[in-house]
Legacy VTK file of the C-alpha trace (Angstrom):
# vtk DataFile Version 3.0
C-alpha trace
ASCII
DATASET POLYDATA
POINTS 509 float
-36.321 -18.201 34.853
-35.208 -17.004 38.235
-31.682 -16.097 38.629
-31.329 -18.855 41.383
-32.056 -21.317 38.749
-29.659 -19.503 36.110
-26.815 -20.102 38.612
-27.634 -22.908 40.624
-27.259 -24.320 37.065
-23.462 -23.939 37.232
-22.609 -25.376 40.491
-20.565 -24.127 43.562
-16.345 -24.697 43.521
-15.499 -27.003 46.085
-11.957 -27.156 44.415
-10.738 -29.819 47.330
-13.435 -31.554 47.782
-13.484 -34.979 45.253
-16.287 -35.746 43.249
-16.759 -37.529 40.315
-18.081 -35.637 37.221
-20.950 -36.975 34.953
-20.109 -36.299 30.686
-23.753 -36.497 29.659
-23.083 -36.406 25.897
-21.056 -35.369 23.218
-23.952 -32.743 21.873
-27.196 -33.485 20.475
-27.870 -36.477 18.810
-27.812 -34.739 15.405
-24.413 -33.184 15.883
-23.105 -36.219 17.506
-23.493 -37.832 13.881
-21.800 -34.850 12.668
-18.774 -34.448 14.829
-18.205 -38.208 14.964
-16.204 -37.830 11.370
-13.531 -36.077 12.142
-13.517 -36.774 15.735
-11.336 -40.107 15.679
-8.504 -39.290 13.283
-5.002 -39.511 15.157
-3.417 -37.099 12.965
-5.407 -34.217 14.033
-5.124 -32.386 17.053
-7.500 -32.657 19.943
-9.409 -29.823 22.063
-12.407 -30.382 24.308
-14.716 -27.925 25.439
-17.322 -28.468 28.132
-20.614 -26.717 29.020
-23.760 -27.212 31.255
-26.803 -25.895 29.596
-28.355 -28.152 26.986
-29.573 -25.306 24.896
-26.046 -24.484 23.801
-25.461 -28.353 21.768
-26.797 -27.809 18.645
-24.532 -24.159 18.108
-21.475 -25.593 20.021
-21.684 -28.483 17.834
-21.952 -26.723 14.774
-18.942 -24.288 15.317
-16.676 -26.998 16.544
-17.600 -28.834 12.984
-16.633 -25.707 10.867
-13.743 -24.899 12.719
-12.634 -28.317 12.573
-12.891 -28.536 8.895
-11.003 -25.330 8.811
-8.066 -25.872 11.240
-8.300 -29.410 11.022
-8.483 -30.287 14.176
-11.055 -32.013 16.105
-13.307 -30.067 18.544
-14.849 -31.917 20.877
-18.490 -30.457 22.778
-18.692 -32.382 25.887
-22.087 -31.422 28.301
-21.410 -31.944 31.609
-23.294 -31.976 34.732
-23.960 -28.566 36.370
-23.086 -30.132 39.695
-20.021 -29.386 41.065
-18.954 -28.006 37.501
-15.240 -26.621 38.040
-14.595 -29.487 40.315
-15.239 -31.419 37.781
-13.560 -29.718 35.435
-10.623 -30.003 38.033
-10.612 -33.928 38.115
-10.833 -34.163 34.345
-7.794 -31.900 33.989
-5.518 -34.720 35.614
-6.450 -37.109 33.300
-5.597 -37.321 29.337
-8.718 -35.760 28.334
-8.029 -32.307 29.868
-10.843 -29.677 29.438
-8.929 -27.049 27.141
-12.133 -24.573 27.332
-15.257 -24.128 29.513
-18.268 -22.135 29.254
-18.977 -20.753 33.201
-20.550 -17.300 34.498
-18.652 -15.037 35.323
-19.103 -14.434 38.822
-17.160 -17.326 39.269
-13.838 -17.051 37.549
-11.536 -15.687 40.828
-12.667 -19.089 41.940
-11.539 -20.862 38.507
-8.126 -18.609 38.633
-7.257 -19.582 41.696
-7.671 -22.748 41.256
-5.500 -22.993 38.137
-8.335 -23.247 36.020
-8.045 -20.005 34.554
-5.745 -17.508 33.289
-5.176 -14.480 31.177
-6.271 -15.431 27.529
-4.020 -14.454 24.690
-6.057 -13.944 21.469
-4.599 -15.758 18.619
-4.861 -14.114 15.003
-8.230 -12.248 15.920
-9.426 -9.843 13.139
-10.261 -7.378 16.555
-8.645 -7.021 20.067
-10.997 -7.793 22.905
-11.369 -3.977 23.553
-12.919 -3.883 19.870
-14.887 -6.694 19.824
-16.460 -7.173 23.356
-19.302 -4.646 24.994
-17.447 -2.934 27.724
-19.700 -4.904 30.911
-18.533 -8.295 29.232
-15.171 -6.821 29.682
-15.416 -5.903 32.798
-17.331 -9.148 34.112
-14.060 -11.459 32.752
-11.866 -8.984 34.675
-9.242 -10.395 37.294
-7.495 -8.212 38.869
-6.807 -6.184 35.512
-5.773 -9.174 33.745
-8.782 -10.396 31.095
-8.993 -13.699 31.882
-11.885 -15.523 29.388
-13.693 -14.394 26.515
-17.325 -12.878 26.946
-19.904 -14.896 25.262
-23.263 -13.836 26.169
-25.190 -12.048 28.516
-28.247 -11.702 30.825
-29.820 -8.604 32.269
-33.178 -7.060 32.981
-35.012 -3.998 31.128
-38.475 -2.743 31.136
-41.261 -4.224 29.162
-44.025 -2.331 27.826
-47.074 -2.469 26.108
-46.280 -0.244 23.042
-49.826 -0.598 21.978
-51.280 0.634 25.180
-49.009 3.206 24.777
-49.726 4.324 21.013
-53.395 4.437 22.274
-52.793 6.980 24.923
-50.408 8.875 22.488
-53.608 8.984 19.839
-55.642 10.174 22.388
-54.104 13.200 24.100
-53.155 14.027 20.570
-56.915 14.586 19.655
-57.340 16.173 23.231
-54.894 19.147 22.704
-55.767 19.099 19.243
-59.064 19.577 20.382
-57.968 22.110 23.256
-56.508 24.175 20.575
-59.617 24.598 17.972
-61.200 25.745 20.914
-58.781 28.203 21.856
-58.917 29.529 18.219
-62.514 29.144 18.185
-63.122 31.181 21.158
-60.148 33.915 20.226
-61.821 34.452 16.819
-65.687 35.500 18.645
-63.555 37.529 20.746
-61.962 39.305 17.807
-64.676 39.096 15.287
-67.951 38.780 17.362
-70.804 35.672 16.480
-70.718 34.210 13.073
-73.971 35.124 11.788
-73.742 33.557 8.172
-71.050 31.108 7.049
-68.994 31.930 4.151
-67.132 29.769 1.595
-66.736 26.360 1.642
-65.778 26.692 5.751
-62.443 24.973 5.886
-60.095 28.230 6.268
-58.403 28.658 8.990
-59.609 25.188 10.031
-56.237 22.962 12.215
-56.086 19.736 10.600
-58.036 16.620 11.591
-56.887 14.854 14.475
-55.758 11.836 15.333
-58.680 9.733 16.409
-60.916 11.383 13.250
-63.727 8.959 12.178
-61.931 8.047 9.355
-58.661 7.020 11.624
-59.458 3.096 10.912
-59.712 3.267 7.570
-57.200 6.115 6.279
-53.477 5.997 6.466
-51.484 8.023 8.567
-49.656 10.808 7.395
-45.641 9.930 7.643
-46.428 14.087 10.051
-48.714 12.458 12.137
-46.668 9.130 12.797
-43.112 11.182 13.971
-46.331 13.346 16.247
-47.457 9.842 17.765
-43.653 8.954 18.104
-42.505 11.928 19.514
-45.575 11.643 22.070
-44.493 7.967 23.049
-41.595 8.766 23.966
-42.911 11.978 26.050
-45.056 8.820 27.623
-42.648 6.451 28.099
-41.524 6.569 31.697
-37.977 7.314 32.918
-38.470 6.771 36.076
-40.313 5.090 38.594
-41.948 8.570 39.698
-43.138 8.286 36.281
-44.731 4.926 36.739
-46.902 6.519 39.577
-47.714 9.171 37.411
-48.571 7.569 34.590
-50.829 5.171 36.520
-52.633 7.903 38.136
-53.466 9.725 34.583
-54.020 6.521 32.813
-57.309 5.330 31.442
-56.960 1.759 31.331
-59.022 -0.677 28.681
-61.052 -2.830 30.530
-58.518 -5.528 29.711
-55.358 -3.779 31.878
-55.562 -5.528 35.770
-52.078 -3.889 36.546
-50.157 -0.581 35.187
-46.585 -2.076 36.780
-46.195 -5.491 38.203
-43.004 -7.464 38.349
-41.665 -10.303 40.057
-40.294 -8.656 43.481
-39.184 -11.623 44.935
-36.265 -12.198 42.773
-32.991 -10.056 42.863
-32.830 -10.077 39.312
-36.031 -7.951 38.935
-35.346 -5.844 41.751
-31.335 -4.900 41.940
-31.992 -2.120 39.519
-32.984 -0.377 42.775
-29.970 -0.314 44.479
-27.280 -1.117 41.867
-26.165 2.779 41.319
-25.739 2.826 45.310
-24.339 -0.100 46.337
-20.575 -1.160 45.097
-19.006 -4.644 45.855
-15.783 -5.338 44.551
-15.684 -2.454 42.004
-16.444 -2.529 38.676
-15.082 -5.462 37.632
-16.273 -6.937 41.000
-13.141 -8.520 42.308
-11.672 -5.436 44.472
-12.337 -6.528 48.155
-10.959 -3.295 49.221
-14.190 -1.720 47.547
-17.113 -2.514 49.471
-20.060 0.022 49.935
-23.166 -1.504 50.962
-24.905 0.830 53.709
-25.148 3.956 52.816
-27.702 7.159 52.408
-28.325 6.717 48.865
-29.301 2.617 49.085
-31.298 3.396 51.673
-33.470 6.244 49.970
-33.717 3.577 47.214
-34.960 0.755 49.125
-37.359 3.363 50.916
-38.367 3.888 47.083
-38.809 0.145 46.485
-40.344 -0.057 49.871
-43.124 2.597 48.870
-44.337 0.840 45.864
-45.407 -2.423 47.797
-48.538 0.452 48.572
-49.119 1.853 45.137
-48.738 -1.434 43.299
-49.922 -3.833 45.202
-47.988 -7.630 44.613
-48.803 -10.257 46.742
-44.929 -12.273 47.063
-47.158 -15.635 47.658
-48.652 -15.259 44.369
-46.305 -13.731 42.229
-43.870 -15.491 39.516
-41.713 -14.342 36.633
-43.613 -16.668 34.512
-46.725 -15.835 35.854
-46.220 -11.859 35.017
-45.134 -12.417 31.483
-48.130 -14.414 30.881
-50.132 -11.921 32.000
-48.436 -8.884 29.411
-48.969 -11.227 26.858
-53.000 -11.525 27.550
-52.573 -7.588 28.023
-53.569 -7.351 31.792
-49.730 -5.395 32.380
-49.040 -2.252 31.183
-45.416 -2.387 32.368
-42.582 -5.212 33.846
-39.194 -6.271 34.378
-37.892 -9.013 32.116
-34.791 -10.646 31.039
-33.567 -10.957 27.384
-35.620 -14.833 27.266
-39.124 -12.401 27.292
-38.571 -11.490 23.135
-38.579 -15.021 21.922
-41.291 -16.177 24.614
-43.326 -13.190 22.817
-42.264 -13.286 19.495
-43.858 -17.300 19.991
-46.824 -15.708 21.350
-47.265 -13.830 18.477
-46.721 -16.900 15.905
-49.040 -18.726 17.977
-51.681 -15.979 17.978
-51.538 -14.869 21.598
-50.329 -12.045 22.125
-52.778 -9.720 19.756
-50.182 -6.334 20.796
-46.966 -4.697 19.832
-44.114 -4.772 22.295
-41.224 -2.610 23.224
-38.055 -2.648 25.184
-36.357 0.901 27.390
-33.888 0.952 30.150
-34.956 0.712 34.208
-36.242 3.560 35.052
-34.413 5.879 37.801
-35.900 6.418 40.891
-36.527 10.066 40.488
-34.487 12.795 38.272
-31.671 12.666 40.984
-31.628 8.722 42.015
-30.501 6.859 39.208
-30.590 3.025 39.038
-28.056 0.381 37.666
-29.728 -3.331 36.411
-27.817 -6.412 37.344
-25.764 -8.789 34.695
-24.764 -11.978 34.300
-22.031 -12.884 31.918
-21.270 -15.961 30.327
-18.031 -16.623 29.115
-15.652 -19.094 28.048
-12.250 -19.689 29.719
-9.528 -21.174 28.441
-8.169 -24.121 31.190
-4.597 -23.363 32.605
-3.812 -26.383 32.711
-4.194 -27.850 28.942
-2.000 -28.603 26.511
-3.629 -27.066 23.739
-3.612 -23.513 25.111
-3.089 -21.675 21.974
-5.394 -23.486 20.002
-7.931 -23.726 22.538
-7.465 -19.550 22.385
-8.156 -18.938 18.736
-11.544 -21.606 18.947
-12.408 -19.477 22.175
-12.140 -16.405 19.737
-14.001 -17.979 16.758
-16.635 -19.073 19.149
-17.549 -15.760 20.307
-16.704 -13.432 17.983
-16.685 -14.968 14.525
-20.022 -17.288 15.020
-21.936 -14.614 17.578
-24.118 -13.455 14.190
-25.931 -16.786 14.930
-25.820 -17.372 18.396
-29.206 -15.814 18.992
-30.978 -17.435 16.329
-29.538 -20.832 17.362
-29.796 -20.243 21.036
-31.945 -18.166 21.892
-28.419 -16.322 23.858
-27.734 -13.001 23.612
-23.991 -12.301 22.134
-21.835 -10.123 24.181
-20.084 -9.228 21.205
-20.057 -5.245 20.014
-22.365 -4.415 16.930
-24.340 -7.709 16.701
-27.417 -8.155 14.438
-29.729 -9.788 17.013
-32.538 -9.763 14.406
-34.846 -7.758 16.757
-35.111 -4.469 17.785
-35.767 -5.477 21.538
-32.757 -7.175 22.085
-30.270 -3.899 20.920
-32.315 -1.897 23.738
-31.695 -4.908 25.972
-27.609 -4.478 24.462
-27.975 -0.927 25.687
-28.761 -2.200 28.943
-26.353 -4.492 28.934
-23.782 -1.659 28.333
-24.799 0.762 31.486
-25.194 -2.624 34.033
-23.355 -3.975 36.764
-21.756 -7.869 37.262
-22.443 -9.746 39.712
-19.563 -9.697 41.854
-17.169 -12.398 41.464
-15.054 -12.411 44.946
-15.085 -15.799 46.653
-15.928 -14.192 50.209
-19.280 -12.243 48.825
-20.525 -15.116 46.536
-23.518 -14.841 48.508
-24.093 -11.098 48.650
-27.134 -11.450 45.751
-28.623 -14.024 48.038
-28.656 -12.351 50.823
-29.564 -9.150 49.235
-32.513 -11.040 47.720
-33.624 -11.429 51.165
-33.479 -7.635 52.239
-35.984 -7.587 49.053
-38.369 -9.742 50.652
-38.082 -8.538 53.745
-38.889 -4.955 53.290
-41.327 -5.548 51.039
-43.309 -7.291 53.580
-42.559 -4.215 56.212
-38.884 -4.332 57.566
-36.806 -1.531 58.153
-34.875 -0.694 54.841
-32.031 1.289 56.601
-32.011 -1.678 59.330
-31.993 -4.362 56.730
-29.265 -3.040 54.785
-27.023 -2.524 57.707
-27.493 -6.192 58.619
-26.416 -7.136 55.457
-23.765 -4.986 55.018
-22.597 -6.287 58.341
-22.655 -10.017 57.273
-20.806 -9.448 53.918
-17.767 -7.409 56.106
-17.756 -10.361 58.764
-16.889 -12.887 55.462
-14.197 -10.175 54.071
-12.586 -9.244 57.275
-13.029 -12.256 59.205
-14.125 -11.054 62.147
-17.089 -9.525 63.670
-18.268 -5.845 62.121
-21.066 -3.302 63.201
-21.606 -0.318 60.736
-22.122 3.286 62.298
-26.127 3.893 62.247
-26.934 6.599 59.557
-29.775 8.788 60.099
-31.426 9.906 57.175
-31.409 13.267 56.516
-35.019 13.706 55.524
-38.283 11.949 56.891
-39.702 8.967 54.798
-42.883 10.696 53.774
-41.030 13.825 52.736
-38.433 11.103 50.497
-42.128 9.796 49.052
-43.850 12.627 48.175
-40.909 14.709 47.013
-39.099 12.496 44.681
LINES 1 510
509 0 1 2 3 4 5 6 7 8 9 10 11 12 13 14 15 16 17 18 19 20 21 22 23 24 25 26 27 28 29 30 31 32 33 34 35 36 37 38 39 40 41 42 43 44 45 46 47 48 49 50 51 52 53 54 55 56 57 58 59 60 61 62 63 64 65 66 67 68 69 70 71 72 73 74 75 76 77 78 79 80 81 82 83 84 85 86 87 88 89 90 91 92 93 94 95 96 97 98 99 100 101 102 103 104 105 106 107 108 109 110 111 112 113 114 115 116 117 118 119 120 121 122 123 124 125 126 127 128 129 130 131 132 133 134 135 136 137 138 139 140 141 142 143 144 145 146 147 148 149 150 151 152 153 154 155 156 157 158 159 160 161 162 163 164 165 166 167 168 169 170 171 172 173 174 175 176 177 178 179 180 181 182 183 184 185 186 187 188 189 190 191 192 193 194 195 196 197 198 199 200 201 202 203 204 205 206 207 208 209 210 211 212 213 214 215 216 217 218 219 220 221 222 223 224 225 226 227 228 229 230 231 232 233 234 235 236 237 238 239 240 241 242 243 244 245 246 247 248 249 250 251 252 253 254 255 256 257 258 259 260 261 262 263 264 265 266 267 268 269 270 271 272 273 274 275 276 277 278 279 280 281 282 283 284 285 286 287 288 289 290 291 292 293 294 295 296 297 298 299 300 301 302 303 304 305 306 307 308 309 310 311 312 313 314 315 316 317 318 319 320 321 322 323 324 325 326 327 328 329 330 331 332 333 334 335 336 337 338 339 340 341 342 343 344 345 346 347 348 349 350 351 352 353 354 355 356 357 358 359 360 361 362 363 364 365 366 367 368 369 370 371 372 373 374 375 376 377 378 379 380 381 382 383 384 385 386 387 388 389 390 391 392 393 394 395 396 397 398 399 400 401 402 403 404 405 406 407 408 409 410 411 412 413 414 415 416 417 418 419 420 421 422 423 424 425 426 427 428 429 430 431 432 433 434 435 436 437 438 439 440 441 442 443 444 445 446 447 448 449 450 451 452 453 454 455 456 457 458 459 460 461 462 463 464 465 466 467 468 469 470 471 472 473 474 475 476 477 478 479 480 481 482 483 484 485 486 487 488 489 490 491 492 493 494 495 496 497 498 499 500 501 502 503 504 505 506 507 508
């Protein structure tokens, strides 16, 4: 899913503006049943938590049962329209069935805060403090001007993708080739020592290296525990840091017949391509909400848009054609080598696999940097829920907030399909730590009202050098437009000229 259709999903504030909000049920139909026993008793307390994504009922549900039983008090799911969400939200807190929690991303809490929506939680009870439980990005992303303001809850960010059988193949097979290089060496050494063999002697297995890889009996005999740490260990010689090793790799790879593409990735959306620029560009800091931090034009994001710019010629993507869909599809028939996909790739794949489509083993590693010197920062989203400054139940609605994400995030995955925010979870699959990792080194979406467009716009600059603009024009243009919204007022950024020609950049890095 494209990341305009994870956050077009939420809504846009218009805090002043009145609409009406649309409750579209209490939860699934299942946990409707469920939640409708204690939901009606006037001796318990009352919270209500809203959300917008459907897939969320069925665990929402579930934990506001158990907790209820617990604490006795009712918890009440409501899923709301996406439209317009925190004005909504806003409406419903004048009336007697306040909002005490919502689930939002978090490039939109200064917008909640501001609007009274939001303020600084205050854990209630918790067996960890936030600092303990929370991956530091999740902190970071529910960061208001130092004040933690909601609870993480889960995350989204991109990795690479590869074919780990692909790559266990080519392992296998320069194995035998310097295994095979060095019997020769030995064989040649040993006439130059000792002269022609004229007569063989003994039973002609002295001195003899041992059998390699890809022997004719490979198929049917086990591997030695030896040779499986040597086919590890030349994986992960294989597996490509950065995108110079892409290039490499495709140029010394012998494809199956079955391989159409060694890297392809969906380069029209920002979420596949920010990696690029993320360890260049700041906005807003780390916990994007400092406006007096804003870096968007300067020598290093252009040298890695020139980067991103080159590989339009050595991987050839036609935008018209090209989908996020489309390119997982294809790694799971085996025509990709290598992608860019978000954390919703493992259970697409391990389905495939169920199914009987995808006939491969998979694997999950960081972006790759640019080059050895160029490094490269992926983009995340983060989920979280926020506790409504203007309910009654504020306490209350803290410690369910907690329980939520913290004591119920062993599931969340499983139930979801989500990926918990939360240090040290379980996920059940080894792609999704690696994706944690990621996770961990990323950068949030900044969440300042007057760049809330920035990832559009920088989607744009994408596109449009991809298709043969400028990259060091194109980046002051934007930076331009995101200092007229700050400043209020028109801004022109000082041309840099880059230091070094764009062919020596391409063939030197």
């Amino acid at each position: 899913m494209s990341l305009k259709k994870r956050l077009t999903a939420i809504g846009i504030l218009a805090v002043m503006a009145g609409l009406i909000f649309v409750i579209a049920g209490w939860g699934t139909q299942a946990g409707s049943e469920e939640a409708e026993i204690p939901m009606f008793s006037d001796q318990k307390e009352t919270i209500y938590i809203w959300y917008t994504d459907e897939v969320l009922t069925s665990y929402i549900s579930s934990v506001a049962v158990t907790y209820g039983e617990e604490h006795d008090v009712r918890v009440v799911p409501v899923l709301a329209s996406g439209l317009e969400y925190l004005e909504a939200i806003n409406q419903a807190s004048l009336t007697d069935e306040v909002p005490d929690l919502f689930v939002l991303t978090h490039d939109s809490l200064e917008k909640a805060y501001l609007a009274g929506l939001a303020e600084e939680i205050v854990p209630q009870g918790e067996a960890c403090s936030p600092q303990e439980c929370f991956i530091g990005t999740g902190l970071q992303a529910v960061t208001y001007k130092d004040k933690l303001i909601a609870y993480p809850f889960y995350f989204e960010t991109s990795s690479l993708l590869y074919n780990k059988t692909y790559l266990e193949d080519m392992a296998k097979k320069q194995i035998e080739a310097e295994a095979d290089l060095l019997a020769a060496k030995e064989a040649e050494k040993e006439l130059e020592e000792n002269g022609p063999e004229t007569e063989s002697s003994g039973n002609g297995d002295e001195g003899m290296p041992d059998l390699p890889i890809e022997s004719e009996n490979t198929e049917s005999a086990e591997l030695t525990e030896e040779q499986k740490q040597q086919i590890e260990q030349k994986m992960q010689e294989l597996l490509p840091a950065t995108i110079e090793d892409i290039k490499a790799f495709a140029d010394d790879y012998d494809a199956p017949e079955s391989v159409e593409s060694i890297f392809r990735w969906d380069v029209t959306d920002i979420f596949y391509n920010y990696f690029f620029v993320g360890a260049a560009m700041n906005v807003g800091g780390e916990a994007g909400w400092d406006i007096s931090q804003i870096d968007i034009y300067n020598e290093k994001a252009i040298k890695s848009m020139r980067s991103y710019e080159s590989l339009n010629q050595f991987f050839s993507i036609d935008t018209s054609e090209i989908d996020y869909e489309k390119v997982i599809d294809e790694f799971i028939s085996g025509k990709v080598v290598f992608t860019v996909a978000t954390t919703d790739v493992v259970s697409k794949i391990e389905q495939a696999k169920e199914d009987g489509l995808f006939a491969y083993e998979y694997g999950i590693t960081q972006t790759p940097d640019i080059d050895e010197n160029m490094k490269t920062r992926s983009l995340s989203v983060t989920n979280c829920v926020v506790v409504n400054g203007y309910g009654q139940n504020r306490e209350l609605a803290n410690d369910f907030a907690h329980y939520l994400t913290v004591d119920c995030s062993d599931s969340l995955f499983a139930r979801t399909g989500k990926v918990s925010a939360m240090k040290g979870v379980d996920y059940g699959y080894e792609a999704l730590q690696e994706f944690a990792k990621e996770y961990e080194n990323s950068i949030s979406m900044p969440k300042m009202i007057e760049t809330s467009n920035f990832w559009v716009l920088l989607e744009s600059v994408f596109a449009d050098v991809w298709d043969g603009a400028d990259a060091n024009r194109s980046i002051k243009a934007l930076s331009e437009q995101i200092m007229k919204q700050v400043t209020g007022r028109e801004y022109e950024e000082t041309y840099i000229h880059e230091t070094e020609p764009v062919e020596e950049e391409t063939e030197n890095s």
